[in-house]
C-alpha positions in Angstrom: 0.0 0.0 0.0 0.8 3.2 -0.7 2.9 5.3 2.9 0.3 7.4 3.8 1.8 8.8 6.0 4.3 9.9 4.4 2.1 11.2 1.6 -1.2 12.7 3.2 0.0 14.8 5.9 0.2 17.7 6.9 -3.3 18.9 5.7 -2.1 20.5 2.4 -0.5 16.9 1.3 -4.2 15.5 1.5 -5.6 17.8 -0.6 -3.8 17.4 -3.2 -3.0 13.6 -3.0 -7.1 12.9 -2.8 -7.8 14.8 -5.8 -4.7 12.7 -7.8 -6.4 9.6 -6.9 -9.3 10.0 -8.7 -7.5 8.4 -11.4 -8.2 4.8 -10.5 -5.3 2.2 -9.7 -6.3 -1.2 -8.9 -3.6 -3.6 -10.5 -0.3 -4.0 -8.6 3.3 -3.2 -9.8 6.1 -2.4 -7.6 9.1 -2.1 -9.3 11.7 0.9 -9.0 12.8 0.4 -13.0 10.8 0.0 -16.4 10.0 -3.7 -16.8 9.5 -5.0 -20.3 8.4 -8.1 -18.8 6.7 -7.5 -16.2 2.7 -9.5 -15.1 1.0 -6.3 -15.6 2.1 -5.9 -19.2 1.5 -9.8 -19.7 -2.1 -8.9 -18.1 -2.9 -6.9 -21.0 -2.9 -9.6 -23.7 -4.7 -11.9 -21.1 -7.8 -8.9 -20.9 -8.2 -9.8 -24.0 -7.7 -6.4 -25.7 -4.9 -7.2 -27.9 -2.8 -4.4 -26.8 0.8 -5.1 -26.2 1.3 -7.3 -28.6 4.7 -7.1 -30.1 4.2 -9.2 -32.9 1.6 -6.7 -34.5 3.3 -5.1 -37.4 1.6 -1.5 -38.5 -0.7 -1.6 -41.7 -0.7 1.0 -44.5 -3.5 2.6 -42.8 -2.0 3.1 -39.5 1.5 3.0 -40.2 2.8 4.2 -36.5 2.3 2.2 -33.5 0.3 4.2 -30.6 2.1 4.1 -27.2 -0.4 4.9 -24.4 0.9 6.8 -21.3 -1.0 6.7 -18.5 -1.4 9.1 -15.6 -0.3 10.0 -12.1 -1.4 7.2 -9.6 -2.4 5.1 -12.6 -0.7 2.0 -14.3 -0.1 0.9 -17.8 -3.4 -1.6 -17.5 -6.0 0.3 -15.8 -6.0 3.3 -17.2 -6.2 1.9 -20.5 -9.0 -0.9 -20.5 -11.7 1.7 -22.8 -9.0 3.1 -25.2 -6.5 0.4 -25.9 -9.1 -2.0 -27.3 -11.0 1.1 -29.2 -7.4 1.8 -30.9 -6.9 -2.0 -31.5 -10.6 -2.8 -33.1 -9.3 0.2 -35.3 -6.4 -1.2 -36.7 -3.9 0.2 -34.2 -0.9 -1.2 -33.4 -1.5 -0.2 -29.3 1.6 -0.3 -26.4 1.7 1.1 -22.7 4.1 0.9 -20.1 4.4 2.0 -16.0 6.9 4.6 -15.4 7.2 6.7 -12.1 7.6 4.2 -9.9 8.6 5.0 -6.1 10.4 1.8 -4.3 8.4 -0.1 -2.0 5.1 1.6 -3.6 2.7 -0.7 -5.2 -0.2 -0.1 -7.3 0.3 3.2 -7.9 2.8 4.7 -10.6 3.4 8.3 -11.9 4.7 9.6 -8.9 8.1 10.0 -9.6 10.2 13.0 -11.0 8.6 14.0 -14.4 12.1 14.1 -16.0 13.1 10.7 -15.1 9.6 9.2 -16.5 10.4 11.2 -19.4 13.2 9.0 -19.7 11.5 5.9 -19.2 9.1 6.5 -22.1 12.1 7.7 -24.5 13.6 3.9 -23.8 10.0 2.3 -24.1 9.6 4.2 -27.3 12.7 3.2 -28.6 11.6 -0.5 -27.7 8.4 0.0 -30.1 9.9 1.5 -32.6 12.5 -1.9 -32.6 9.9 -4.1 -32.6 7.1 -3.2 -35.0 10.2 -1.6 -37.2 8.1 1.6 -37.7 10.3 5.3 -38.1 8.1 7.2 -35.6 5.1 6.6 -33.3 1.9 8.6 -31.8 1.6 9.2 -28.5 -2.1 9.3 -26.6 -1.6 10.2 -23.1 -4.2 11.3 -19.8 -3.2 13.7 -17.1 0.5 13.6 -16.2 0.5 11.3 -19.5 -0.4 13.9 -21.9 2.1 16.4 -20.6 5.4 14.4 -19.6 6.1 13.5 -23.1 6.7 17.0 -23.8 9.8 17.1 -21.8 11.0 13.4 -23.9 10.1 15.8 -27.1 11.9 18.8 -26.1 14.8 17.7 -23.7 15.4 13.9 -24.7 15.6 14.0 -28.7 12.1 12.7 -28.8 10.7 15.4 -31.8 12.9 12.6 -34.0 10.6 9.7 -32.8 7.4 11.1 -32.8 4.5 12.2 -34.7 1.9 13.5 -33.0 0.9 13.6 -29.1 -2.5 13.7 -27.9 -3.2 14.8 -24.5 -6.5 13.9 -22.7 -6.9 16.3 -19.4 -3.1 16.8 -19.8 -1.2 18.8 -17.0 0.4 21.2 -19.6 0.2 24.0 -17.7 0.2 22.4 -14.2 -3.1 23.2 -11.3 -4.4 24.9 -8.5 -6.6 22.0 -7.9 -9.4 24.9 -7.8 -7.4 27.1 -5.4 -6.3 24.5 -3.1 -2.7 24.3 -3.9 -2.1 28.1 -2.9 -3.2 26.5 1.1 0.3 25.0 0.8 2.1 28.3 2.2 0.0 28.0 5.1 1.5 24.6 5.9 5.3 24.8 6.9 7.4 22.2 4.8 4.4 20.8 3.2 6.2 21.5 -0.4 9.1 19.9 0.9 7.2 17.1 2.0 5.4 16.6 -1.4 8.7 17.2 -3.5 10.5 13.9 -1.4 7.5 11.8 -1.2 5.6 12.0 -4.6 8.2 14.2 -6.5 5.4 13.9 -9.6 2.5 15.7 -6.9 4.9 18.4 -6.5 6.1 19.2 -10.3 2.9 19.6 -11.4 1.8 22.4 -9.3 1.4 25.7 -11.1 4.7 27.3 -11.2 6.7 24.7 -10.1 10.3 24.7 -11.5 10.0 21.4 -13.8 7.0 23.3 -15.5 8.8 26.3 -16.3 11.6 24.9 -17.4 9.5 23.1 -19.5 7.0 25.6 -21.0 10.5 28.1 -21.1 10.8 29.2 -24.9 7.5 28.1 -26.0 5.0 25.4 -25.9 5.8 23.0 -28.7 8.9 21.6 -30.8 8.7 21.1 -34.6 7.5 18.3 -36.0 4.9 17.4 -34.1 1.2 17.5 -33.9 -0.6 18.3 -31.1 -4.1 17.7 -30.2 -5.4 18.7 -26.4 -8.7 17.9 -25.3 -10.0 19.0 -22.3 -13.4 18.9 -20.3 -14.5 22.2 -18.5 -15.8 19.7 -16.0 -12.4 18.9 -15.1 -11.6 19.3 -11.3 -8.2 18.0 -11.3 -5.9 19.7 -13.8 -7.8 23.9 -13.4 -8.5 26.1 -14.4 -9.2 23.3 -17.7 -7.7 25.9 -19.9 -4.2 26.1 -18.4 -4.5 22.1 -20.6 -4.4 24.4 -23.9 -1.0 24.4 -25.4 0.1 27.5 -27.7 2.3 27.3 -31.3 2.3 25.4 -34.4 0.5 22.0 -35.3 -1.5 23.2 -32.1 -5.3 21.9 -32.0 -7.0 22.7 -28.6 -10.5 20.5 -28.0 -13.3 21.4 -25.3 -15.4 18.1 -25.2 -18.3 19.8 -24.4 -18.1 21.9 -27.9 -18.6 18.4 -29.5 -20.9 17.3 -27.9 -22.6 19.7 -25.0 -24.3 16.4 -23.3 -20.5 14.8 -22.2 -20.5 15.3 -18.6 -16.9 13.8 -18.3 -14.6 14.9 -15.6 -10.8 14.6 -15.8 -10.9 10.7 -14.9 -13.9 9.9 -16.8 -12.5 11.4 -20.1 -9.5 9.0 -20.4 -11.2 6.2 -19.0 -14.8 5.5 -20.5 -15.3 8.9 -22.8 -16.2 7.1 -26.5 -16.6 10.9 -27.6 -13.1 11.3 -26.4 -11.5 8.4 -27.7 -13.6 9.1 -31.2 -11.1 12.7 -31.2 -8.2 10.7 -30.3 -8.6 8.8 -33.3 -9.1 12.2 -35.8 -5.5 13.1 -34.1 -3.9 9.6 -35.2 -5.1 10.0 -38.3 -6.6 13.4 -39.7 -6.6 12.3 -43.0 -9.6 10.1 -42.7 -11.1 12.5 -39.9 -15.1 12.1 -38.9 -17.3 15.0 -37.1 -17.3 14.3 -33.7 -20.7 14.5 -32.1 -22.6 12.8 -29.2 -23.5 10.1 -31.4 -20.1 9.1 -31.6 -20.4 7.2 -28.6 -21.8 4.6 -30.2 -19.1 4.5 -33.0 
């Protein structure tokens, strides 16, 4: 189980842990280092989905394999069961992985520092790319998942690997959590505590100093696409807007301008959101690009 302790106190620590969590986590990895291996990716294939399969070779129509990144507290399984096998019945070539592990932490991934994750999915990427034998791959991922690739793409040599990312909810910007992270002055050494204990917590505050390093000199990289969408019901990544990225290739989605009906909130639009996923697939592959409307939920 995850060190409470450690993680949910003083006061301030809670706050902002308890709105992370509500991305689920249910299936267990503890492991301090990428596994290629490991059960959980095994567990994939088993689900049935027919994601992480590295015998899948891309087809003409879908010529880059999609690597799925998942988001803070999350895992490479869980948060993946309603897009992976969407992307797969579609002709995808689908891969995720666990980064951010903290030793002695199971369940939960995504916690550790953003720029050592960022690592972790530029040597997962490279594994991909080896297998299937494609030049570049798309990238698709929620929360912490749609933003940390942008440090792999600007800091890691990752604009050379990559065609387009698509952030769902994506911390781009980092959050307030409504307000709630400016309570954290009035707790002494809670930002101390959250930068040792859940180092990802901690960079993705508003302001921090991994997010202006990152966002330093603009938003983007050339080469890549970017697609953000974002639900103004989100109350875990706010304001919603701080998701929008600015430059280039740049196209910023609000769900609810798609369809005014979606009531997702930031876990529910990575999870279960069929509209969502329906824009994901318009980023992969703009080319052959549908309307997106509320009856795409049943597409």
């Amino acid at each position: 189980m995850l060190p409470w302790k450690r993680v949910l106190t003083p006061l301030a620590a809670l706050l902002l842990a308890s709105a992370a969590t509500l991305v689920p986590a249910t299936t267990a990895q503890a492991a301090a280092a990428p596994n290629w291996g490991s059960p959980l990716v095994e567990r994939s294939r088993e689900l049935g989905g027919g994601w992480n399969d590295y015998s899948c070779k891309p087809s003409a129509a879908h010529p880059r394999p999609v690597v799925l990144v998942h988001g803070t507290f999350a895992n490479s399984i869980d948060n993946w069961l309603g897009l992976a096998p969407y992307l797969v019945n579609r002709g995808y070539c689908v891969y995720s992985f666990d980064y951010g592990q903290l030793p002695g932490v199971p369940f939960f991934n995504g916690l550790g520092p953003i720029d050592k994750s960022a690592e972790q999915l530029d040597d997962f990427v490279d594994k991909v790319l080896a297998a299937t034998g494609a030049a570049e791959t798309d990238l698709v991922g929620h929360s912490q998942g749609g933003m940390m690739p942008r440090y792999y793409l600007k800091f890691l040599g990752g604009a050379a690997e990559v065609n387009a990312l698509v952030g769902i909810a994506p911390s781009n910007h980092g959050t307030n959590l409504g307000g709630l992270t400016e309570l954290l002055d009035y707790f002494p050494g809670a930002k101390d505590l959250i930068s040792t204990a859940t180092p990802a917590l901690a960079d993705q505050i508003t302001g921090s100093a991994f997010l202006t390093k990152l966002n330093a000199g603009g938003d983007t990289v050339p080469g890549v696409t970017y697609t953000v969408i974002a639900t103004k019901y989100d109350e875990v990544v706010t304001p919603y807007r701080s998701q929008f990225l600015n430059g280039p290739n740049v196209r910023n989605v609000v769900i609810q301008d798609l369809c005014a009906a979606d009531l997702s909130e930031h876990a529910a639009i990575g999870l279960l959101d069929r509209i969502a996923f329906h824009e994901v697939t318009n980023a992969l592959d703009p080319a052959n690009a549908t309307p997106t409307t509320c009856l795409s939920v049943l597409g």
